[in-house]
C-alpha positions as CSV (number, residue, x, y, z in Angstrom):
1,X,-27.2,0.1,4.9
2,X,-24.7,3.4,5.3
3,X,-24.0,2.2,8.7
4,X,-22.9,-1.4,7.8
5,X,-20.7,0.1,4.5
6,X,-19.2,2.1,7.5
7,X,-18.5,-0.2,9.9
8,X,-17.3,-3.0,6.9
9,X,-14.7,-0.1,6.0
10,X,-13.9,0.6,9.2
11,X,-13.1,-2.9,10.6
12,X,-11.2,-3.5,7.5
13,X,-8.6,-0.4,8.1
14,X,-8.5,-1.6,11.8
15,X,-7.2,-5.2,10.7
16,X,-5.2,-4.1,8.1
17,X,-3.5,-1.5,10.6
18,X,-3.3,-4.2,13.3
19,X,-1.3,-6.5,11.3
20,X,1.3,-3.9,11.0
21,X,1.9,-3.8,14.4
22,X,2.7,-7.6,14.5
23,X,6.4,-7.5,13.8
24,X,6.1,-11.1,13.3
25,X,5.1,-11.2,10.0
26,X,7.5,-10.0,7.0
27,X,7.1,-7.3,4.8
28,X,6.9,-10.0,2.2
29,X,4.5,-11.9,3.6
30,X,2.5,-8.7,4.0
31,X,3.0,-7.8,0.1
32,X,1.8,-11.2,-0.7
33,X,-1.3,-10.9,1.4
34,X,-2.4,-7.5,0.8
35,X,-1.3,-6.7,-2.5
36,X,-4.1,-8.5,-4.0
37,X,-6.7,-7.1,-1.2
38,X,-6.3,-3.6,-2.6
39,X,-8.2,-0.9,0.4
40,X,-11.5,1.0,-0.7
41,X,-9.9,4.2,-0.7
42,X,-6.9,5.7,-2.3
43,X,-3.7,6.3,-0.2
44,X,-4.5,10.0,-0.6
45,X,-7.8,9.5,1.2
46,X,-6.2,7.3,3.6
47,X,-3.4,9.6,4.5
48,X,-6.0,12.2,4.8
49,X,-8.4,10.2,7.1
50,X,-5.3,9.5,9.3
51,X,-4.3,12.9,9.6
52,X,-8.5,14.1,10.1
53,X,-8.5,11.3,13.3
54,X,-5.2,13.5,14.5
55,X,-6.8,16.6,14.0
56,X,-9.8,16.3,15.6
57,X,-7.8,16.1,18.9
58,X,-6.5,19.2,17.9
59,X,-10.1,20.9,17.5
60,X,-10.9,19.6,20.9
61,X,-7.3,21.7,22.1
62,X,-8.5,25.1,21.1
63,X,-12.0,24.0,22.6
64,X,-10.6,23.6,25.6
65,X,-8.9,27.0,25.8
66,X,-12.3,28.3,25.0
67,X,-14.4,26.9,27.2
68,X,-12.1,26.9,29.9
69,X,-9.1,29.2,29.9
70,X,-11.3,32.5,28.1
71,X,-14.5,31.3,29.7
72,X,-16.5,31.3,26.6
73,X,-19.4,28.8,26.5
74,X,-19.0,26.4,22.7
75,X,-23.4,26.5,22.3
76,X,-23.4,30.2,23.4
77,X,-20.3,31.5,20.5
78,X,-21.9,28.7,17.9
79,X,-25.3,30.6,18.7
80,X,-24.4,34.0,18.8
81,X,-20.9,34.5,17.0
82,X,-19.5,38.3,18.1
83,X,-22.1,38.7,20.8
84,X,-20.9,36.2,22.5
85,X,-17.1,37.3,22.4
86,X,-16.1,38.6,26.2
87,X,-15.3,42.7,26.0
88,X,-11.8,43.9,25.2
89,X,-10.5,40.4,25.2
90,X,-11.3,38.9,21.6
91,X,-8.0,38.3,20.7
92,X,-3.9,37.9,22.8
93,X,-2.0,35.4,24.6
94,X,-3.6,32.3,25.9
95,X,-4.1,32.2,29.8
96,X,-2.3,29.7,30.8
97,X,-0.1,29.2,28.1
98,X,2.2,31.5,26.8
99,X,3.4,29.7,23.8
100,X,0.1,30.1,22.3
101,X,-1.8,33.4,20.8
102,X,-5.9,33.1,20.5
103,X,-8.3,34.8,18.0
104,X,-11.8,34.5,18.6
105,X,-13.6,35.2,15.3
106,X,-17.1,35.0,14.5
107,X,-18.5,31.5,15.6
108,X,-14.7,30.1,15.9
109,X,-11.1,30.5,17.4
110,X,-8.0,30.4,15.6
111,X,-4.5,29.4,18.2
112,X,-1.0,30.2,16.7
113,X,1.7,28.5,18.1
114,X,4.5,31.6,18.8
115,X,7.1,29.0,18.3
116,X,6.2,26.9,15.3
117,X,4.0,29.4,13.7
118,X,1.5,26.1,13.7
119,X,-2.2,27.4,13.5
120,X,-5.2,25.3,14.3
121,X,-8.6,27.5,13.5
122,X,-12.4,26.4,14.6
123,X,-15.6,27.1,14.0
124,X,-17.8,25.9,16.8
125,X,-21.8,24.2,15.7
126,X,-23.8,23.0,19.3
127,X,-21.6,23.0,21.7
128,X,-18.6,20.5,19.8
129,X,-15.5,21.5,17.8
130,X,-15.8,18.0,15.7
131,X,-16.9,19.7,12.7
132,X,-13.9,20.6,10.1
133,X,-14.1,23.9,7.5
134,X,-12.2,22.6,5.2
135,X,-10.2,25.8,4.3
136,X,-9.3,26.1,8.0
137,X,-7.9,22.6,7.9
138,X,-6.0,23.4,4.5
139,X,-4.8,26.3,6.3
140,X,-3.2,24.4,9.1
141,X,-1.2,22.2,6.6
142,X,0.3,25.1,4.9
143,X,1.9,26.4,8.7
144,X,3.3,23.2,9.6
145,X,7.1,23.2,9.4
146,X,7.9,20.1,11.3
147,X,4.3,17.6,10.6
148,X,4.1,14.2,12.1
149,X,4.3,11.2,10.0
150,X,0.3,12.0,8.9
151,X,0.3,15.2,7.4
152,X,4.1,14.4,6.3
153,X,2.9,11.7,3.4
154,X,-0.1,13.9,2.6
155,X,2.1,17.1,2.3
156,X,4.7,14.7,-0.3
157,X,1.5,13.4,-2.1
158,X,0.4,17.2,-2.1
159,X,3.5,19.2,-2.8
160,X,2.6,22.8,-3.3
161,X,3.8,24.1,-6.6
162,X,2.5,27.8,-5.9
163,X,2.2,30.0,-3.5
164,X,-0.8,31.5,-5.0
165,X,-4.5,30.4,-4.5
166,X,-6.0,28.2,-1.8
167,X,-3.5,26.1,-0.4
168,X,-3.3,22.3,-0.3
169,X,-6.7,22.9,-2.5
170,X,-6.6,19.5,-4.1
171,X,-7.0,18.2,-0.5
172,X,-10.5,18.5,-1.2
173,X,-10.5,15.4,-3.9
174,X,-9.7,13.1,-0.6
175,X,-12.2,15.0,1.3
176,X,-15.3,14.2,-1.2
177,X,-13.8,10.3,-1.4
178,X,-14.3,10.0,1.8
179,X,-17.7,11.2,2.2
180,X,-18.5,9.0,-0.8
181,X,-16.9,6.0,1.3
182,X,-19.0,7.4,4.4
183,X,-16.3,8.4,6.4
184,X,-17.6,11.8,6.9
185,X,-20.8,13.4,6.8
186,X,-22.1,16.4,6.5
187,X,-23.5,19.4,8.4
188,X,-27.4,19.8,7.6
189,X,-27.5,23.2,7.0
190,X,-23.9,23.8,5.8
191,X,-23.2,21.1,3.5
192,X,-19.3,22.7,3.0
193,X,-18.4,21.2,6.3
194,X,-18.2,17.5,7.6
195,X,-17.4,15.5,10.7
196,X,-16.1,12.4,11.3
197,X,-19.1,10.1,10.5
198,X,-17.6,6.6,12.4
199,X,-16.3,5.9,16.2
200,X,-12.6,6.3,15.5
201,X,-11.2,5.9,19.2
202,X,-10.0,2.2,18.2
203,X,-7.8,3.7,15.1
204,X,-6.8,6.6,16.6
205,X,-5.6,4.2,19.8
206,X,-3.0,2.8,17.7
207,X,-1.7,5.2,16.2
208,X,0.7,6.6,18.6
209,X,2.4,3.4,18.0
210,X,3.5,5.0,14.5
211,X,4.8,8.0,15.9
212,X,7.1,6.8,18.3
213,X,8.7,5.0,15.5
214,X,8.6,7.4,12.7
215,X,12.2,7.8,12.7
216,X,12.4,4.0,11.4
217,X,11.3,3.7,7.9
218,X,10.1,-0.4,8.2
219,X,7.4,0.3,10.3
220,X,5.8,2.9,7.1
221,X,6.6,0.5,4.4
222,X,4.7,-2.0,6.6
223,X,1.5,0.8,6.9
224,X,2.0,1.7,3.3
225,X,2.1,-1.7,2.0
226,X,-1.8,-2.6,4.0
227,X,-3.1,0.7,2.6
228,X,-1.8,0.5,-0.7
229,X,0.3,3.1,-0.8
230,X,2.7,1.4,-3.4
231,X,4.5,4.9,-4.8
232,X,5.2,5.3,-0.7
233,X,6.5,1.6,-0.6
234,X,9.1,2.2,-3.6
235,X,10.2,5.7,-2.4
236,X,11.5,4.0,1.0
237,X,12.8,0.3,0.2
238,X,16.1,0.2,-1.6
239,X,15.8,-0.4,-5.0
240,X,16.8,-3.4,-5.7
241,X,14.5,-4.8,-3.0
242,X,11.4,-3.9,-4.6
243,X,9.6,-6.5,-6.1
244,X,8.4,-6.1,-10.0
245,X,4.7,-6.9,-8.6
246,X,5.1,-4.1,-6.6
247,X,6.9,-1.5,-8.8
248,X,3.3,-2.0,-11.1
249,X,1.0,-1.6,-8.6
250,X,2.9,1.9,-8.0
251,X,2.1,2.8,-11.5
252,X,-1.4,1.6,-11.7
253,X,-1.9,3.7,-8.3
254,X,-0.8,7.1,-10.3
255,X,-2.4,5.8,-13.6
256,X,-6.0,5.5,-11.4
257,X,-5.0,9.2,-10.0
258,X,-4.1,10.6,-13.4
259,X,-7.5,9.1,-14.9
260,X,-9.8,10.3,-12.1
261,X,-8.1,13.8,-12.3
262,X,-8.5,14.1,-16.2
263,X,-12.3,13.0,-16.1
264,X,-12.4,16.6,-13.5
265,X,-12.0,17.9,-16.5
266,X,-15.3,17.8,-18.3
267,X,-16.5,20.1,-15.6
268,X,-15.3,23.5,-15.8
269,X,-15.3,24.5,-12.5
270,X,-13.1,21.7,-11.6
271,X,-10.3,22.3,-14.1
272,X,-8.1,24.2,-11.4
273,X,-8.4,21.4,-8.9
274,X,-7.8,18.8,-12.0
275,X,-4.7,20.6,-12.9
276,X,-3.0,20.8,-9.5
277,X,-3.4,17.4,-9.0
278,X,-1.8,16.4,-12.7
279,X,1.4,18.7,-11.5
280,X,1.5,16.3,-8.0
281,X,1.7,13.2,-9.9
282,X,4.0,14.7,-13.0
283,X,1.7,13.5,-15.5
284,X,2.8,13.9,-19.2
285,X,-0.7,14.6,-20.0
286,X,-0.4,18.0,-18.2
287,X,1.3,20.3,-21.2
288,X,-1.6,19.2,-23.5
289,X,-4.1,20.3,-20.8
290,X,-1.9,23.8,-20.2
291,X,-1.7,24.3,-23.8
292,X,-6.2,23.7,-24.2
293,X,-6.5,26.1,-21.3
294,X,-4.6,29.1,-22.7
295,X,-6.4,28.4,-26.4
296,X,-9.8,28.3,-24.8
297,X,-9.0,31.1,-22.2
298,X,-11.2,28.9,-19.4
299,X,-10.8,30.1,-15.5
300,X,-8.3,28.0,-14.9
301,X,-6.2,29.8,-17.0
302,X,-5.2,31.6,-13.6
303,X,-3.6,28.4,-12.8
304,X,-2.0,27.6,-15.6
305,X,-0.5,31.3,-15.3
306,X,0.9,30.1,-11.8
307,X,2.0,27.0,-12.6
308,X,3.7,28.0,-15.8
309,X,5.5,31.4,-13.5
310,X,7.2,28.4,-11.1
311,X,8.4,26.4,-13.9
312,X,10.2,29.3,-15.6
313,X,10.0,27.9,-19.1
314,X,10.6,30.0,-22.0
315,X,9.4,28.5,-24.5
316,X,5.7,29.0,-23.3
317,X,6.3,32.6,-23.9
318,X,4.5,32.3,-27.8
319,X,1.1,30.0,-26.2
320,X,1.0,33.1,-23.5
321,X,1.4,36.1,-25.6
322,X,-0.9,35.0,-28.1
323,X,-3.7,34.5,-25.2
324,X,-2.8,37.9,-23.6
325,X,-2.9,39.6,-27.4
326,X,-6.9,38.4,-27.1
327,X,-7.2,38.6,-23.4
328,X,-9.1,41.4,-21.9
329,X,-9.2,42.8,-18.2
330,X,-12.6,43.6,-18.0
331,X,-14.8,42.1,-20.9
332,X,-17.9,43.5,-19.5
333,X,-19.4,45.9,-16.6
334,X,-21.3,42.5,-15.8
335,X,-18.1,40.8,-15.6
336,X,-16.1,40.5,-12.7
337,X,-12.2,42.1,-13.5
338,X,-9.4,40.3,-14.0
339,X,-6.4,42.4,-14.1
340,X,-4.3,39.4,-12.1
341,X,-4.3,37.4,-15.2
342,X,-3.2,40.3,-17.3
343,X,-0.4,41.0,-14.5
344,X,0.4,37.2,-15.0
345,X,1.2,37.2,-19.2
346,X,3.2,40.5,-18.9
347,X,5.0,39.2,-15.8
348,X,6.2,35.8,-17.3
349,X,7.0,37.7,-20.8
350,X,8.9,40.6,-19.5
351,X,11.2,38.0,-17.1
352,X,12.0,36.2,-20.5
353,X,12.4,39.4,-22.3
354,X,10.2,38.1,-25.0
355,X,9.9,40.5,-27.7
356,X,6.4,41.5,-28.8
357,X,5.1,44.1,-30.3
358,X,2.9,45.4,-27.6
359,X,5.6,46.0,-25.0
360,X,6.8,49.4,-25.7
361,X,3.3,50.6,-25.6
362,X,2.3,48.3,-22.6
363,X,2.4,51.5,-19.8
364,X,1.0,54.0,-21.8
365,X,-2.3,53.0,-21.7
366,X,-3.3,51.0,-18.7
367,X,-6.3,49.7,-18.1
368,X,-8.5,51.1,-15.2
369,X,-8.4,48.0,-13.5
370,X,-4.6,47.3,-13.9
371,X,-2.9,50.0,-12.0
372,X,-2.1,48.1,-9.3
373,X,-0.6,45.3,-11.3
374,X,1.4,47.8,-13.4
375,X,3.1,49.6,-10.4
376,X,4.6,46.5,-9.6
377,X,5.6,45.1,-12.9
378,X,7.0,48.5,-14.4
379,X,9.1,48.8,-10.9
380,X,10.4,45.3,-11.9
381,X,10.9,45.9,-15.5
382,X,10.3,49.7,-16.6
383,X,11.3,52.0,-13.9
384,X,11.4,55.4,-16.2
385,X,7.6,54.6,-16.5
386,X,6.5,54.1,-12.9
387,X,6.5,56.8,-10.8
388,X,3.8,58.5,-13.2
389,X,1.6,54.8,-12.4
390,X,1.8,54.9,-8.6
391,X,0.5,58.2,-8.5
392,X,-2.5,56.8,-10.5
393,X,-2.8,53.6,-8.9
394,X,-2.7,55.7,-5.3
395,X,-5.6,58.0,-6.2
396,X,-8.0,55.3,-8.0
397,X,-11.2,55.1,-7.3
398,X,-10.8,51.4,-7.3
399,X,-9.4,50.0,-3.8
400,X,-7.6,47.1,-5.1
401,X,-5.5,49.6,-7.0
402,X,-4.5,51.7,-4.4
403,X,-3.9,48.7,-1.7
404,X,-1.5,47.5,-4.2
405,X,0.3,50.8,-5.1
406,X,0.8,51.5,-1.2
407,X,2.0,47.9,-0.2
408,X,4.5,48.3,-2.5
409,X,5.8,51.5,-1.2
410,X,5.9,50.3,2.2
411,X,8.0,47.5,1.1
412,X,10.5,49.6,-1.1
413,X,10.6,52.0,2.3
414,X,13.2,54.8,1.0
415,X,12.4,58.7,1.0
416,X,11.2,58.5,-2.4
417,X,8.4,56.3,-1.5
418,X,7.6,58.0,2.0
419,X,6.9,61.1,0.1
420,X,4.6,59.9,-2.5
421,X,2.6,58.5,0.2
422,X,2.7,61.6,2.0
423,X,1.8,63.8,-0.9
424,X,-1.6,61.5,-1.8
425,X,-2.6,60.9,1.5
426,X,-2.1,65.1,2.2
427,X,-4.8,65.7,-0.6
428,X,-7.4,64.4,1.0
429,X,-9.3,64.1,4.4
430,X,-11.6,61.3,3.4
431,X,-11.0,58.2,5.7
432,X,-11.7,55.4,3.1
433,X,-9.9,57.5,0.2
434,X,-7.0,57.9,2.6
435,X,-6.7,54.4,4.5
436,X,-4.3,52.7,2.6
437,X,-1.8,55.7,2.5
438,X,-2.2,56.2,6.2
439,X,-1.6,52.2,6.9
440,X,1.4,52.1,4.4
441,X,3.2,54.7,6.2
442,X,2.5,53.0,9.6
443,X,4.0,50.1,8.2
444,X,7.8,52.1,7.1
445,X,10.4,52.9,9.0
446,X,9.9,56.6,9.1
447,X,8.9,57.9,12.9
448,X,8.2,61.6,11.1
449,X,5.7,59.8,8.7
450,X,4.2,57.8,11.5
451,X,3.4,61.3,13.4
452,X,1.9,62.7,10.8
453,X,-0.7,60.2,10.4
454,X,-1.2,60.0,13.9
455,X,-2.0,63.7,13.8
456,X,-4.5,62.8,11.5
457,X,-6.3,60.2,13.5
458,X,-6.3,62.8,16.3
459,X,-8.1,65.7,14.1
460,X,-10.5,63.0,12.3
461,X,-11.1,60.3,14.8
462,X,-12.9,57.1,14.2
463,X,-16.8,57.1,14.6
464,X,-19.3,54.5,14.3
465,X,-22.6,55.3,13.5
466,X,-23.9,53.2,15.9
467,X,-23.0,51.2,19.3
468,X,-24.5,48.3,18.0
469,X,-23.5,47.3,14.5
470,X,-20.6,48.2,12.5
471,X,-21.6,49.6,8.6
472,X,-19.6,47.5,5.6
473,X,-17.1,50.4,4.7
474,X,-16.9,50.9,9.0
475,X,-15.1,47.5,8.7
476,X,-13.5,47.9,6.1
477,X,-11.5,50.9,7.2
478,X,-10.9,48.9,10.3
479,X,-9.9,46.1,8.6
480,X,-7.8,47.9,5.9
481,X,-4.5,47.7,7.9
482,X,-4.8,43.6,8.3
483,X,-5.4,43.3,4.7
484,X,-2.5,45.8,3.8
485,X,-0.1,43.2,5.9
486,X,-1.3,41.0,4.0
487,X,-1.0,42.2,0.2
488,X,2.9,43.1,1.7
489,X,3.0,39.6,2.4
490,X,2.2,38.4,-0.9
491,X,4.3,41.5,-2.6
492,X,7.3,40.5,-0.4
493,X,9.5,38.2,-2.5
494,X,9.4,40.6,-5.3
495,X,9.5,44.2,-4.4
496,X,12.4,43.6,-1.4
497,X,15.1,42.8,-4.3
498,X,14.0,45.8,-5.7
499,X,14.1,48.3,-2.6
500,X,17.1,49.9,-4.2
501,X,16.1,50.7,-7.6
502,X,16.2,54.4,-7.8
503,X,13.6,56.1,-10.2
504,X,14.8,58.3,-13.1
505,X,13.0,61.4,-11.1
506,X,14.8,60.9,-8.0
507,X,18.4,60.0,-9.0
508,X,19.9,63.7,-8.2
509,X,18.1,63.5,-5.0
């Protein structure tokens, strides 16, 4: 029965894309025909199945240069992850092909285009790279600068309104349609990953057709009109070409997107997801959602946060000061911290210089958990108050605290900063205590800094307690200057603008 479902849905999508390709027939004729012939899935599935058929030839490009340019067998790395990774050459440029770097990790490969910045990371199961992760695939959409028509229309029915979070996370609505619709199917032991679950040589055959005339916007209306992708059909015909009948099909498209998204939200752990998507489609039920968020205090409100910080609005500031007056970082020692939120409220109150009563007093008395946010919001906004916070943020016992603290003193790079680096890394010879100093100063511009710290590694070098496994705080270490990139990364936008702010204790210096 799931076989003839698939092949019924299959051999529809295959006539209604064939019929594009016959210039013969009019775009009117086509609206007449298929307009009331709506397609199983929604255009966001579609767009996503085209792009998944596109991508899978991708996969099979970074098995290639596994199997056959690092010599690395796809059933032995599935089998055996790091053990089966060749010595000394996990990771560089691809033989073969200079424009590309190579990562082996684990059971997979990530390739990075040097050029484009384009990455395309796989784990490998037997001895195939059909299988998707679906965070590697959401991953490859955020690095494209230049996409082909596919992942063009799912990036405009997906526009990214943060920079925070998973990215292209609502992706994962079209993913579980199309499972439903049995165009994927799942791994038997890892349910979170899928393959293609149909023969899709005879679609992806004619698509090439499409990209050599993307640049020519008939040939899409024609595709958009036998998928149903109405709002795609309005956005490229001229106005007063597009038919009434069509102009309410676009509507009832988002009206069935803004209902499916809103029913997410009776499940709590599908609010964040549910919310993204209302912010795609613009829907004027969103503000209402926001505003039961922030009164409940659910965990979307992280998103809400976000969401609220790109739109800039003012007058949220009351809704958001009233949940941060009743907000608290840690609630519990069963509860997990969560001094991003309380970064979050201050953040979007202090750029609107709401007044509250809490604000002179905010610094004074930071939570354990929050150093790391403070550091960077009293550098933004009260810069008497924190030079005395970076020097408790960089000797916490809490390692999100001091990765923070010494990101953001890499970033601001000026004497000032080298020397309170200096100062907390000198008081102590312990290598995890000491990792994030030593990495921050690595990462400045300050050749005397970078020799002391290499005079460090030479007095205290690294040992493993064994040759054969690595412990968790081993890695970690290791790791530590990756993960200090990245927090720089995320810091970037904020604390460059800021490079020249001069604390009150150094201003004779």
């Amino acid at each position: 029965m799931r076989e003839k479902i698939i092949d019924s849905l299959h051999d529809n999508l295959l006539q209604r894309v064939a019929v594009v390709c016959d210039e013969s027939v009019s775009v009117h004729e086509l609206i007449s025909t298929w307009l009331p012939q709506p397609f199983a899935l929604s255009p966001w599935a579609t767009w996503t199945l085209f792009s998944l058929i596109r991508h899978r030839q991708r996969q099979a490009f970074v098995a290639e240069i596994v199997r056959d340019r690092l010599g690395v067998r796809l059933e032995h790395l599935a089998q055996h992850g790091y053990g089966a990774h060749p010595p000394d050459k996990g990771y560089g440029v691809v033989p073969g092909l200079a424009d590309w770097d190579y990562n082996l990790h684990g059971r997979g490969c990530c390739v990075t285009n040097r050029l484009s910045g384009v990455e395309i990371d796989v784990d490998f199961f037997e001895d195939t790279s059909d299988w998707f992760e679906p965070f590697f695939y959401q991953c490859y959409l955020s690095t494209l600068k230049t996409p082909e028509i596919w992942e063009k229309r799912l990036m405009e029915l997906h526009p990214q309104f943060s920079d925070q979070g998973p990215p292209f996370e609502t992706v994962e609505l079209a993913l579980a349609e199309l499972q439903e619709a049995a165009f994927l199917e799942s791994h038997s032991e890892r349910p979170s990953i899928f393959k293609l679950a149909f023969d899709e040589r005879a679609l992806s055959n004619q698509m090439p057709w499409f990209e050599t005339v993307s640049e020519d916007s008939l040939p899409l209306i024609r595709l958009a009109v036998v998928i149903g992708d109405w709002p795609m059909v309005c956005d490229l015909q001229t106005a007063e070409y597009v038919e009434v009948t069509v102009s309410e099909a676009a509507q009832q498209v988002i009206a069935l997107r803004e209902q499916k998204l809103i029913s997410l939200f009776a499940e709590e752990n599908r609010q964040k997801v549910a919310l993204k998507g209302l912010q795609e489609i613009n829907s004027v039920f969103l503000d209402e959602y926001i505003t039961t968020i922030l009164k409940q205090g659910t965990p979307a409100v992280v998103t809400v946060l976000e969401l609220l910080l790109k739109r800039n609005d003012k007058t949220w500031c009351p809704l958001i000061h009233e949940f941060y007056q009743q907000f608290k970082p840690a609630r519990s020692e069963d509860e997990f911290p969560s001094p991003h939120i309380w970064g979050q409220c201050l953040e979007f109150l202090f750029r609107h210089q709401y007044s509250f009563p809490e604000a002179a007093e905010v610094f004074s008395n930071v939570h354990q958990h929050c150093l790391g946010e403070a550091v960077v919001l009293a550098l933004e906004y009260r810069p008497s108050q924190a030079l005395k916070l970076f020097r408790a943020a960089l000797r916490s016992e809490i390692p999100n605290n001091r990765m923070i603290a010494a990101a953001v003193l890499a970033l601001v790079d000026q004497p000032w900063s080298h020397q309170e680096l200096l100062d907390a890394f000198r008081e102590s010879d312990e290598p995890d205590q000491t990792a994030e100093c030593r990495s921050a100063l690595l990462e400045t511009q300050c050749s005397q800094a970078h020799q002391v710290v290499l005079d460090w590694q030479t007095r205290h070098p690294f040992q493993r307690e064994s040759d054969e496994w690595m412990t968790f705080e081993e890695m970690s270490i290791q790791s530590l200057p990756v993960y200090l990139q990245w927090e720089m990364d995320e810091l970037r936008e904020r604390i460059l603008p800021l490079r020249n702010v001069i604390l009150p204790e150094f201003e004779n210096e």
